[in-house]
Residue frames relative to the residue before (quaternion, step in Angstrom):
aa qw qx qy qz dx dy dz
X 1.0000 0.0000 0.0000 0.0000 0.00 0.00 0.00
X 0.2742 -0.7572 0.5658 0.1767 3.71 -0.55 0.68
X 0.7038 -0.4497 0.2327 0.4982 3.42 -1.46 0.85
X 0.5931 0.4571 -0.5302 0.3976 4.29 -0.11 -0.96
X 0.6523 0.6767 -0.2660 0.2142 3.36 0.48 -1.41
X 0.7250 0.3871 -0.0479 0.5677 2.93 0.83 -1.79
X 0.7183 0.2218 -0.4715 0.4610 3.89 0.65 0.01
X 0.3926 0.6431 -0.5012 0.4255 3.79 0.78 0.19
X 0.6214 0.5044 -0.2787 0.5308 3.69 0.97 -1.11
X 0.7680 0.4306 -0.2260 0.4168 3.33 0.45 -0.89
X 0.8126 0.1983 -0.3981 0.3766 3.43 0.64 -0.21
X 0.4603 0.6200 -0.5042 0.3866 3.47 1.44 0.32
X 0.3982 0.6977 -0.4653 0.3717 3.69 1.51 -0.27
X 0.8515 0.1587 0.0190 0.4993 3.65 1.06 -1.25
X 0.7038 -0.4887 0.2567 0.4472 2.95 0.97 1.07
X 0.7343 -0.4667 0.3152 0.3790 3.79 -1.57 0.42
X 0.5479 -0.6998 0.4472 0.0999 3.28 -1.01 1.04
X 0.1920 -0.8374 0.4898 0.1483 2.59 -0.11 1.84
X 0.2052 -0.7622 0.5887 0.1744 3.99 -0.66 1.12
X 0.8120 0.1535 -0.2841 0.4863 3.13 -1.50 1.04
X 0.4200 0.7986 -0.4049 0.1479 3.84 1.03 -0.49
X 0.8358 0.2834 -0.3271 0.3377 3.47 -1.76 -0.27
X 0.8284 -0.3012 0.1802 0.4366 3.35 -1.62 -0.32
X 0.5139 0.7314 -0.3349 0.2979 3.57 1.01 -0.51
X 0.1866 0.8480 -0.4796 0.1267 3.76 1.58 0.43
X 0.7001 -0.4081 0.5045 0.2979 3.48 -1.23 0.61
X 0.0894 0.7321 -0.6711 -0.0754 4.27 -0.75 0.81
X 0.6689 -0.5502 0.3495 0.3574 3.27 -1.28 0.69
X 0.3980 -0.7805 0.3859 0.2889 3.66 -1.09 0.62
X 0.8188 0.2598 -0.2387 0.4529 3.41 -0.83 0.09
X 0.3163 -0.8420 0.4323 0.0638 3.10 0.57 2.08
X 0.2917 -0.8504 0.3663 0.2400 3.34 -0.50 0.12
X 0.5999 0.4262 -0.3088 0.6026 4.02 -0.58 1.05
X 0.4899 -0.7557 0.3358 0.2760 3.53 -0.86 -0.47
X 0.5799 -0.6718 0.3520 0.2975 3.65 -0.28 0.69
X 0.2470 -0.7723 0.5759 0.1044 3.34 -1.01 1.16
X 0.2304 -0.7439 0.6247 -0.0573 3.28 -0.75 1.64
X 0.1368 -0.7761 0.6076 0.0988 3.95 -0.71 0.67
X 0.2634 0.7218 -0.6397 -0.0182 3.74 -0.92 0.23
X 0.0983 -0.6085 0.7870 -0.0286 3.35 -1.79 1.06
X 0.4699 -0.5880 0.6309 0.1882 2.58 -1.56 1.05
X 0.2194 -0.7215 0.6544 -0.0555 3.42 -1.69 0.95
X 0.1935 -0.8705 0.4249 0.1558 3.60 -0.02 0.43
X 0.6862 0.5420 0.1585 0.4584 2.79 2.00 -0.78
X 0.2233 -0.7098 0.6380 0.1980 3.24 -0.90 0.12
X 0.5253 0.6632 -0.1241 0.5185 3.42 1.84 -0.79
X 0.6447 0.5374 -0.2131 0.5001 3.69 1.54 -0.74
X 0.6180 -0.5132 0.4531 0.3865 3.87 -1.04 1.26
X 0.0126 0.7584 -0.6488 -0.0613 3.53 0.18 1.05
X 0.5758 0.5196 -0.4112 0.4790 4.09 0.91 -1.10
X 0.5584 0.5228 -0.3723 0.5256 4.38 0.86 -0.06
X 0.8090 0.2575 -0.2265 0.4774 3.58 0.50 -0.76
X 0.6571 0.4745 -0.3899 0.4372 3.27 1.29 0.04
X 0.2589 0.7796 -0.3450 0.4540 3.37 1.57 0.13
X 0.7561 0.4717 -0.0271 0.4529 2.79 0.20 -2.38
X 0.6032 0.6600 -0.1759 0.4118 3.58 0.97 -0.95
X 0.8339 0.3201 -0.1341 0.4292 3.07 0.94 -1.28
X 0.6261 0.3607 -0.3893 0.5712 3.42 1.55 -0.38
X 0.6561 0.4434 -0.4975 0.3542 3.74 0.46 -0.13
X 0.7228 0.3445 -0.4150 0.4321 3.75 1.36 0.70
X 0.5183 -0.5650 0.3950 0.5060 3.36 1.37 0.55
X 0.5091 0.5844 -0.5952 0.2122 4.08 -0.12 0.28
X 0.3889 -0.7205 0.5547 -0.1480 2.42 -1.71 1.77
X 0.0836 0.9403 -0.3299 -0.0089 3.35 -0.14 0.81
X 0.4849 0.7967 -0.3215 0.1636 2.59 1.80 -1.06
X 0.7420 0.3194 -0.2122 0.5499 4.17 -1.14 0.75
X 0.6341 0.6641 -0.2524 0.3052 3.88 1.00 -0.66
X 0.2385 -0.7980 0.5065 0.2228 3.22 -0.72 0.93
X 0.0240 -0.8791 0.4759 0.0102 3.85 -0.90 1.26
X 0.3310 -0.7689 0.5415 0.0775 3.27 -0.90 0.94
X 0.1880 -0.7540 0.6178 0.1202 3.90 -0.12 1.06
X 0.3074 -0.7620 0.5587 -0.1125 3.20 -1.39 1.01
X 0.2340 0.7360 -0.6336 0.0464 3.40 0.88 0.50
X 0.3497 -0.6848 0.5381 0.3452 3.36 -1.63 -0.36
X 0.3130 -0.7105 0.6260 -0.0738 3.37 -1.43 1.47
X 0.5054 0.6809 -0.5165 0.1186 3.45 0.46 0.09
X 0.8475 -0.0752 -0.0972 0.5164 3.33 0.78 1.15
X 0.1242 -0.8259 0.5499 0.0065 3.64 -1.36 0.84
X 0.0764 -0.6546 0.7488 -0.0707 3.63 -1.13 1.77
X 0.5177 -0.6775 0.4550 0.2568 3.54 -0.83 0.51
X 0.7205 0.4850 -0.1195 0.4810 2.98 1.04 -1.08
X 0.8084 0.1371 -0.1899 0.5400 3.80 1.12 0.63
X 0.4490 -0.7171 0.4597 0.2698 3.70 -0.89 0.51
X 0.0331 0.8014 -0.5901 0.0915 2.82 -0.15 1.52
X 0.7293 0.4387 -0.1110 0.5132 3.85 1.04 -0.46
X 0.7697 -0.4118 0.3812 0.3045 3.59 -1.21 0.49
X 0.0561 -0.6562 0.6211 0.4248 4.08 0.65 0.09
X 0.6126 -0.5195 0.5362 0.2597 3.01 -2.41 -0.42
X 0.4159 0.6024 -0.4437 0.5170 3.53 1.33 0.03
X 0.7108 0.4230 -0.3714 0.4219 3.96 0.61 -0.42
X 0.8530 0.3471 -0.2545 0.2951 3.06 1.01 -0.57
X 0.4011 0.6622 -0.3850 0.5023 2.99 1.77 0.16
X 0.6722 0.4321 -0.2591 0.5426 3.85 1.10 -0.88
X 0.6157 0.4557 -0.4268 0.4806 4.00 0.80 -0.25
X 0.6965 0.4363 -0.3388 0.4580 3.91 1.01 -1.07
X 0.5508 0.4813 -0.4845 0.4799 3.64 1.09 0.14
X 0.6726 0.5666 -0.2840 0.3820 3.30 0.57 -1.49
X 0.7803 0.2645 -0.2992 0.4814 4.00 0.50 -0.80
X 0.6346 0.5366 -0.3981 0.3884 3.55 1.11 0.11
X 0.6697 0.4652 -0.3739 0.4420 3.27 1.53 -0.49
X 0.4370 0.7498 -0.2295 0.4407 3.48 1.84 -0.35
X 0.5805 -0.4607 0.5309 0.4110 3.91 1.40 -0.22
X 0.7360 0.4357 -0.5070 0.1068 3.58 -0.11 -0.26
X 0.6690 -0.5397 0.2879 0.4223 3.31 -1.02 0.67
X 0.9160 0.1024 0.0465 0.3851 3.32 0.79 -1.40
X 0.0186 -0.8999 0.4079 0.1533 4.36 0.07 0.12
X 0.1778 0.8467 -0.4996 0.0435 3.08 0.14 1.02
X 0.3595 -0.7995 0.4144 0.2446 3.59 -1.10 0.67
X 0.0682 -0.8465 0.5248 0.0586 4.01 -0.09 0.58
X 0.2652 0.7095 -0.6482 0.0778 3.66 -1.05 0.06
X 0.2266 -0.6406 0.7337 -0.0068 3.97 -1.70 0.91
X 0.1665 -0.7186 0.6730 0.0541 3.51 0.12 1.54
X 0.6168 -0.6309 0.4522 0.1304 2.70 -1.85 1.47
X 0.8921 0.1051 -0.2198 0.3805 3.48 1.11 0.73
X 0.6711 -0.4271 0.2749 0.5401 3.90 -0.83 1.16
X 0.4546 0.5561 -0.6057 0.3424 4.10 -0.21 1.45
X 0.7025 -0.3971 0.5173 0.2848 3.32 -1.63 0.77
X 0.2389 -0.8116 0.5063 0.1669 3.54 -0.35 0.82
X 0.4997 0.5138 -0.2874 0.6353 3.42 1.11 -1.55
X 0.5304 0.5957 -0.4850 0.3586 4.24 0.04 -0.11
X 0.8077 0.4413 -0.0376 0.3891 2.34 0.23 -2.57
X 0.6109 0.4261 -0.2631 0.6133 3.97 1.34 -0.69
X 0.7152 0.3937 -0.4129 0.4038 3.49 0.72 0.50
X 0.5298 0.5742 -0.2310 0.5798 3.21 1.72 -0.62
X 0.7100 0.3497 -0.2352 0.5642 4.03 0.51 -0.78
X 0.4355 -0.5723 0.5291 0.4503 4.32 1.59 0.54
X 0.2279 0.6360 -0.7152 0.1791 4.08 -0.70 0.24
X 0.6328 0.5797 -0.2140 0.4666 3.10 0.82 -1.66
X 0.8953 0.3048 -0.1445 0.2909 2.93 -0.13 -1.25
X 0.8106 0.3270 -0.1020 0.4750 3.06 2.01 -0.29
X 0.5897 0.3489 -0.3419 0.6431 2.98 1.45 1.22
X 0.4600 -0.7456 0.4030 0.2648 3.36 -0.34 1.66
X 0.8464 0.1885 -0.0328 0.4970 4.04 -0.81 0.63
X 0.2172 0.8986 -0.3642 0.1129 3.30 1.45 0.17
X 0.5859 0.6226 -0.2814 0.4357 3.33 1.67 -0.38
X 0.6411 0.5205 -0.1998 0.5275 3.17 1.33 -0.95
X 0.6527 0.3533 -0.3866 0.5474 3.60 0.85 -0.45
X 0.7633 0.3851 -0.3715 0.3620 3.97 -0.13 -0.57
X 0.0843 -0.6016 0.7850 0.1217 3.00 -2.12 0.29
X 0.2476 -0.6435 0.6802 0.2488 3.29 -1.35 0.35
X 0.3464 -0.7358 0.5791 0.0568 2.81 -0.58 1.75
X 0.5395 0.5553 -0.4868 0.4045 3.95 0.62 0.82
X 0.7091 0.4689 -0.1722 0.4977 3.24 1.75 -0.08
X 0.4122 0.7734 -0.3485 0.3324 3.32 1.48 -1.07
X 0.5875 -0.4607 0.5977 0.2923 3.34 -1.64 0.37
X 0.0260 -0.7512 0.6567 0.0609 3.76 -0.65 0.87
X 0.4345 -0.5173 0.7194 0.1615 2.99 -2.24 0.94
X 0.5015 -0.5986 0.5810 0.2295 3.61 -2.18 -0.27
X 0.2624 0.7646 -0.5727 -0.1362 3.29 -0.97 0.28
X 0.7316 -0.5227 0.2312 0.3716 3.34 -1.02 0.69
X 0.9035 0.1987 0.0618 0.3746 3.37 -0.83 0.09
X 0.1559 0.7132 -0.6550 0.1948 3.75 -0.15 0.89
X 0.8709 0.0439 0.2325 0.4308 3.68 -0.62 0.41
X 0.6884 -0.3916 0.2782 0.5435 3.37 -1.06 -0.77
X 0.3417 0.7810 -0.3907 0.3474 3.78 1.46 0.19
X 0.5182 -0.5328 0.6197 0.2523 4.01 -0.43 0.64
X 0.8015 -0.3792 0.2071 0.4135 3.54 0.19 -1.41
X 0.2278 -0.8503 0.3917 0.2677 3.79 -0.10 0.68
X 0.4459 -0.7877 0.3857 0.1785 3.58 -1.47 0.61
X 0.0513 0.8980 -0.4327 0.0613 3.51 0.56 0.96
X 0.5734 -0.6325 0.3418 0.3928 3.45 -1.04 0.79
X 0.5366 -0.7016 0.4287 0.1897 3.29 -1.51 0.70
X 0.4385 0.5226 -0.4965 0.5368 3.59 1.87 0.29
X 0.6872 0.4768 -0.4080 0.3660 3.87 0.81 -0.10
X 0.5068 0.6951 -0.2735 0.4303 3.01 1.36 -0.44
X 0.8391 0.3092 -0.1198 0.4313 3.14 0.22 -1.28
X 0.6662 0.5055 -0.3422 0.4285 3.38 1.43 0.59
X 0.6071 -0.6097 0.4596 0.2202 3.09 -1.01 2.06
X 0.7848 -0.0601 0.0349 0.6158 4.34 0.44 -0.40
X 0.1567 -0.7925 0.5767 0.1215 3.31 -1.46 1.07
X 0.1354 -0.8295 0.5018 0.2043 3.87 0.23 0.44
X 0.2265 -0.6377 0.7188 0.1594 3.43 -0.69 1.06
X 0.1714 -0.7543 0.6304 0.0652 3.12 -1.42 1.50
X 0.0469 0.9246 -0.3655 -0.0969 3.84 1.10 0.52
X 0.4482 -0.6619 0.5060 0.3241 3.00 -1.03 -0.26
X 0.4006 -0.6894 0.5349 0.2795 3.97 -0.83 0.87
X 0.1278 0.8080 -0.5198 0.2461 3.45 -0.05 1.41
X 0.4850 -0.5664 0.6326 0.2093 3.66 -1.63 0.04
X 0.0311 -0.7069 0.7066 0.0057 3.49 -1.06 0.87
X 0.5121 -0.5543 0.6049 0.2544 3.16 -1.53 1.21
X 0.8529 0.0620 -0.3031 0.4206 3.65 0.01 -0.29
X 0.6570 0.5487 -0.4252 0.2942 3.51 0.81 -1.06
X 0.5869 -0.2693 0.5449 0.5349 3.82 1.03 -1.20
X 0.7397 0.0341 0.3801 0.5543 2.82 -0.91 -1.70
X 0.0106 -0.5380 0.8272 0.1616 3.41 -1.93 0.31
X 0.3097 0.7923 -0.5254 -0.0184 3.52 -1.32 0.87
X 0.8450 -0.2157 -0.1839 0.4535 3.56 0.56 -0.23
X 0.5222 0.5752 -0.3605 0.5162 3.04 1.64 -0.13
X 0.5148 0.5753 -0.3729 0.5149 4.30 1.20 -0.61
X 0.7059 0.4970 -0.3486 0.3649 3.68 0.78 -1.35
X 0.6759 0.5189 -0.3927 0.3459 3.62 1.39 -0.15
X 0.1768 0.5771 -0.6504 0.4612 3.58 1.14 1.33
X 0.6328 0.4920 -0.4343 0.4111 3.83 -0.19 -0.88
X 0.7430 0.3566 -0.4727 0.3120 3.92 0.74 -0.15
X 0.6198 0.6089 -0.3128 0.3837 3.01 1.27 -0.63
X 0.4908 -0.8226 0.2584 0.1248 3.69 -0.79 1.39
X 0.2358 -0.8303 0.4573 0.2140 3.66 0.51 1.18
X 0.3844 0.7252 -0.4017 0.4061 3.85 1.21 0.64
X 0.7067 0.2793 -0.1585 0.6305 2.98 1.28 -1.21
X 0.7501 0.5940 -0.0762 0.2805 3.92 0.74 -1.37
X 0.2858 -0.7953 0.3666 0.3892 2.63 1.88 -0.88
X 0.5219 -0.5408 0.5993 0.2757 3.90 -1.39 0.46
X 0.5662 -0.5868 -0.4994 -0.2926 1.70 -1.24 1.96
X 0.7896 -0.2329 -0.2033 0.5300 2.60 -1.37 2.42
X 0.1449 0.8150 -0.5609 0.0118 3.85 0.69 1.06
X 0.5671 0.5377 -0.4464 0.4359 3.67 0.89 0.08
X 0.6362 0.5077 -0.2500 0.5243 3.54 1.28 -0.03
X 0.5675 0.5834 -0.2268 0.5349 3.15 1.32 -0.35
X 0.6862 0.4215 -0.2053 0.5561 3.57 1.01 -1.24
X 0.6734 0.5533 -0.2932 0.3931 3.59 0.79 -0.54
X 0.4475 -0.6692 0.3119 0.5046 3.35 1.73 -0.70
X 0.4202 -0.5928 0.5679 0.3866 4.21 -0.50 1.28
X 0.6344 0.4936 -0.4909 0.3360 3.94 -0.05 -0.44
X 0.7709 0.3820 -0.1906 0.4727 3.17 0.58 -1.65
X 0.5686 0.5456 -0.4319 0.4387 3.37 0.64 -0.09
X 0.7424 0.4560 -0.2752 0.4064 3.48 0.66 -1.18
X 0.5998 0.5313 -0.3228 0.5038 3.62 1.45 -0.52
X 0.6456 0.5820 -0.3176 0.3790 3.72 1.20 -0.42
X 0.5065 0.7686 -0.0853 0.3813 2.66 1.64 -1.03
X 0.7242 0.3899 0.0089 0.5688 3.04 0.83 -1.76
X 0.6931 0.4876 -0.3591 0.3911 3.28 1.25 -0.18
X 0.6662 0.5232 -0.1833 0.4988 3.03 1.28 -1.43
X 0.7017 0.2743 -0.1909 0.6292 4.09 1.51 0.40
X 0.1098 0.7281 -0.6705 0.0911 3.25 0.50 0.87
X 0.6868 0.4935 -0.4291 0.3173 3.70 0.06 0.20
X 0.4993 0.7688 -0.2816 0.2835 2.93 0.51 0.89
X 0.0928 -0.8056 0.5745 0.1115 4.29 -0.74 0.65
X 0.4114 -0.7639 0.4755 0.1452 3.40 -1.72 0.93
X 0.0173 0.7114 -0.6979 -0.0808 3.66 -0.38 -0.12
X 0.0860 -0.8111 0.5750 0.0639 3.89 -0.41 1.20
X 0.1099 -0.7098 0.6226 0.3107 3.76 -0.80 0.70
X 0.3635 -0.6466 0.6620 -0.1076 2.93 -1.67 1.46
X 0.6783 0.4541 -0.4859 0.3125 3.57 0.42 -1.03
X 0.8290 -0.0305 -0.1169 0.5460 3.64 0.32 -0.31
X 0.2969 -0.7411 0.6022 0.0083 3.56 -0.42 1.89
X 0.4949 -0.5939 0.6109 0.1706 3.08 -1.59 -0.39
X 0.0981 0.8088 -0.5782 0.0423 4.10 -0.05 0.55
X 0.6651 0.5619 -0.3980 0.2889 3.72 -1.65 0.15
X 0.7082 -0.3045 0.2806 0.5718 3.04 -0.12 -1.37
X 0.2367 -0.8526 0.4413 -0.1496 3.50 0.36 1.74
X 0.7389 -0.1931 -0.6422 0.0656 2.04 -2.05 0.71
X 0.5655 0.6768 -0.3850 0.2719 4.26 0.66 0.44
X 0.8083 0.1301 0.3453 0.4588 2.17 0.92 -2.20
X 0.2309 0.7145 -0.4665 0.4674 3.02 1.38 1.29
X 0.4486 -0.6755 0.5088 0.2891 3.69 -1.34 -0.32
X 0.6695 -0.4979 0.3470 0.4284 3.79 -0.49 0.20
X 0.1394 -0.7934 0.5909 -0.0445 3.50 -0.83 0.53
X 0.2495 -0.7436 0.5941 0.1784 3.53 0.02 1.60
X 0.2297 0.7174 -0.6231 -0.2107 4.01 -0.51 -0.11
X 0.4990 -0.7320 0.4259 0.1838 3.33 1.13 -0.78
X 0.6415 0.4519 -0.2486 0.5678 3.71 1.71 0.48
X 0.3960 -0.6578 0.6372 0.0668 3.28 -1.83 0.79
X 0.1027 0.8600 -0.4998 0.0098 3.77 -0.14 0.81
X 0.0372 -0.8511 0.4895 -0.1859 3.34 -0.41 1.22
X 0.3384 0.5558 -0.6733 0.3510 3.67 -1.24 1.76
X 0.5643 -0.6211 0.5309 0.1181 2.32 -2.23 0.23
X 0.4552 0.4705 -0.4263 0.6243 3.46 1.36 -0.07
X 0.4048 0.8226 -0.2494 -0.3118 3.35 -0.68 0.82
X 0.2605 -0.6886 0.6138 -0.2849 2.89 1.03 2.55
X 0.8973 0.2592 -0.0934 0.3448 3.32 0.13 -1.07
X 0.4984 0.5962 -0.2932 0.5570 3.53 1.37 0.38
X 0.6758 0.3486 -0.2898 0.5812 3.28 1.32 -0.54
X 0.6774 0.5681 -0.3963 0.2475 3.22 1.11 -0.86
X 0.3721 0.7257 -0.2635 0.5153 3.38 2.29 -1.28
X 0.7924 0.3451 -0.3051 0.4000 3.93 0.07 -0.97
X 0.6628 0.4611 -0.3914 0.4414 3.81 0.80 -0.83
X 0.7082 0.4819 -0.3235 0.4019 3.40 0.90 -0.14
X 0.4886 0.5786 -0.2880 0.5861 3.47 1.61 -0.04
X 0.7593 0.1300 -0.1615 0.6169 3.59 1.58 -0.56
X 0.7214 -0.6287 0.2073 0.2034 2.96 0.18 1.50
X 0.4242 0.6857 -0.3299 0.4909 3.12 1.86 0.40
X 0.3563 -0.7349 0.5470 0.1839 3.62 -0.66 1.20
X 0.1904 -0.9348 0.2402 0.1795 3.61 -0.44 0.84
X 0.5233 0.5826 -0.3116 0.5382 2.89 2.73 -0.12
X 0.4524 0.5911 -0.4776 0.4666 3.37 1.66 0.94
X 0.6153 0.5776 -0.3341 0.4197 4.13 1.18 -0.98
X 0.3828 -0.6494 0.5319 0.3858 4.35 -0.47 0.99
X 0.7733 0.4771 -0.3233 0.2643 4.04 0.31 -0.65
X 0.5715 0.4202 -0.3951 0.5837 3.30 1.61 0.05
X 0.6656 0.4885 -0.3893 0.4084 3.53 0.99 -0.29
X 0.4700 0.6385 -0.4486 0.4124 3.46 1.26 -0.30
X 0.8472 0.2802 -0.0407 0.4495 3.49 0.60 -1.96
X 0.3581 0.6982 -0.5593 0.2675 3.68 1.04 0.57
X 0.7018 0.4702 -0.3330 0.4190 3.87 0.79 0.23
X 0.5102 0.4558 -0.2604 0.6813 2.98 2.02 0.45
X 0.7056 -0.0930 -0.0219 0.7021 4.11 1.06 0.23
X 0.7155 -0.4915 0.4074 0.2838 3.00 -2.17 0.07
X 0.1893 -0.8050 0.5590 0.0611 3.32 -0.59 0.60
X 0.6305 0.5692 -0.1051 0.5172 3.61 0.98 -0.90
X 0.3174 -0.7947 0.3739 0.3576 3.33 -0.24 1.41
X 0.6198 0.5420 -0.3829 0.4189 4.08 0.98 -0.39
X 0.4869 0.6059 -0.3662 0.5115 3.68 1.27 0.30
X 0.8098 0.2300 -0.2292 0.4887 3.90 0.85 -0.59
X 0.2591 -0.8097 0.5074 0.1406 3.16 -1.35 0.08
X 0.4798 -0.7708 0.4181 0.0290 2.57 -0.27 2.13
X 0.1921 0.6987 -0.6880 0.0405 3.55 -0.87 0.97
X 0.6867 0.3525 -0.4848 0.4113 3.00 -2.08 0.48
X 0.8055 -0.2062 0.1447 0.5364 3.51 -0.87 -1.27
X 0.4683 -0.6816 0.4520 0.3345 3.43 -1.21 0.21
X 0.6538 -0.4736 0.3393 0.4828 3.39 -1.20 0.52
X 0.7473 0.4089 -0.3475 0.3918 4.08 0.69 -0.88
X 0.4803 0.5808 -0.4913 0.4365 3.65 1.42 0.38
X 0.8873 0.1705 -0.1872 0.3856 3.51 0.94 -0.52
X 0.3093 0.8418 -0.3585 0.2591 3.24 1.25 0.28
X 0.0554 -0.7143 0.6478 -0.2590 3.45 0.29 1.92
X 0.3380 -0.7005 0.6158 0.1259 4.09 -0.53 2.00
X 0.2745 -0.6460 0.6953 0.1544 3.80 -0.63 1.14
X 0.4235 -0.6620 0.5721 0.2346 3.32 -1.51 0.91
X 0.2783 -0.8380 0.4691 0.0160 3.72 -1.24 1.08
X 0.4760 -0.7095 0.3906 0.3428 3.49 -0.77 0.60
X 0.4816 -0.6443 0.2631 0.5326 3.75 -0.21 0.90
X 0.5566 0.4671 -0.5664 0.3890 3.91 0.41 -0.15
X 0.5892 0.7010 -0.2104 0.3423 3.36 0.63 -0.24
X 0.5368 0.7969 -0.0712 0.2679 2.85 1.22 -1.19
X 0.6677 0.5348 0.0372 0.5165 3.01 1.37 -0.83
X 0.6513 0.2634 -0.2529 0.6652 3.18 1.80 0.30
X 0.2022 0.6703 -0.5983 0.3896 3.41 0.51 1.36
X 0.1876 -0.7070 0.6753 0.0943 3.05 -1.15 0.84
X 0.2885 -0.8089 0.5086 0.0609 3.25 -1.09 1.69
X 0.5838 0.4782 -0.3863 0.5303 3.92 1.02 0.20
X 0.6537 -0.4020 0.5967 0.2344 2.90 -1.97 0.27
X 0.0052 0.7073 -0.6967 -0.1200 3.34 -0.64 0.35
């Protein structure tokens, strides 16, 4: 069966495709005013993280109450010996946090970026073992039943699972990491994990051919509903987002702009961000510009710990104080 085939099968599996569909509507661009970014330091993994994520959420106005959410950490692979994934202390403190928050529903989803046993890899990185019922809350959203929506790029229309769909907010729970090509992978990169390497292939090579920027700007478009909570306390620097080395920074970054959540973290890693093409793509969709956000809690020069870069890289340091 060739790709049309096989996704024709698939969505006649669940009925007609609903294009452009569910809560995931289009928001106007170029919000207006300036974006509230939160960061607290966290030294830990050991530190009231479900307290600062509290604090986090009312110091960005999130509303949840009645809402169906879909955490997003990122799994796209597991070595013991380095931090390559989302720990489980964040997400165990976000599925409290939006449940004590009113929402209707908490579910966790995620489509590692390569052909692996998810329920493995979430058993291998403790999920399991650290999130009560964890079976019942995930899907591997490489497998899921996918919907349509129009237009992705140079794509006609893109297939995208229907546990993302049908959720009213998606919280990218990323990790604060290096990327060999993108820059940085942080919460706007972690939306590869929605797109389904069932249909797309591993890893996500139709996303790859289209371009990781443009993709990540489609992305962010085609989910504009959507909030970050970045783990920071132990990032990921060098050669990222695999095969880098740990990175003690020690920080919790959290909003809803999140142009400007990512833009808040490359500057925490010494990474200039009106230098990365995917934050320039979607800066007319959030704030990019450090006078554009509001900075609450600590300031970026309270935690600013210079991640180490691969010499192509190199060239996106940022040489000021911020």
């Amino acid at each position: 069966m060739n790709r049309r085939g096989f996704l024709q099968a698939g969505i006649a599996g669940i009925g007609a495709a609903h294009l452009g569909c569910g809560s995931q509507t289009p928001l106007p661009t170029g919000p207006p005013g300036r974006s509230a970014v939160a960061i607290f330091k966290a030294a830990s993994y050991s530190v009231d993280l479900l307290d600062l994520m509290r604090r986090g959420a009312a110091l960005c106005g999130l509303d949840v109450k009645g809402k169906r959410v879909l955490l997003k950490p990122n799994l796209v692979e597991f070595a013991s010996n380095t931090a390559i994934n989302t720990n489980v202390a964040v997400i165990a403190a976000a599925l409290e946090l939006f449940r004590g928050l009113g929402a209707a529903e908490v579910l966790i989803g995620e489509g590692p970026g390569h052909r692996r046993d998810a329920i493995g890899m979430a058993e291998e990185a403790d999920y399991r073992a650290g999130i009560e019922k964890f079976d019942s809350l995930f899907t591997d959203l490489n497998r899921d039943d996918v919907s349509a929506h129009r237009g992705f790029a140079d794509l006609p229309e893109i297939y995208l699972p229907n546990t993302a769909w049908r959720a009213d907010l998606i919280v990218s729970l990323a990790k604060m990491k290096t990327h060999h090509w993108a820059g940085a992978t942080l919460s706007m990169k972690n939306f590869f994990g929605l797109v389904p390497g069932s249909v797309y292939g591993w890893p996500k090579n139709q996303l790859h051919q289209l371009g990781i920027d443009r993709s990540i700007a489609e992305l962010q478009r085609v989910f504009p509903r959507s909030f970050a909570i970045v783990d920071g306390i132990v990032g990921m620097e060098g050669n990222g987002p695999i095969q880098g080395v740990p990175k003690q920074s020690g920080v919790l970054v959290m909003g809803g702009d999140l142009v400007a959540v990512d833009s808040t973290c490359c500057r925490i890693m010494g990474i200039d961000p009106e230098r990365l093409e995917y934050l320039r793509l979607t800066a007319e969709r959030g704030h990019l510009r450090v006078e554009q956000i509001d900075q609450r809690a600590e300031s970026i020069a309270a935690v600013r710990t210079d991640f180490a870069l691969i010499e192509s890289l190199k060239v996106l340091r940022l040489l000021k104080q911020t």
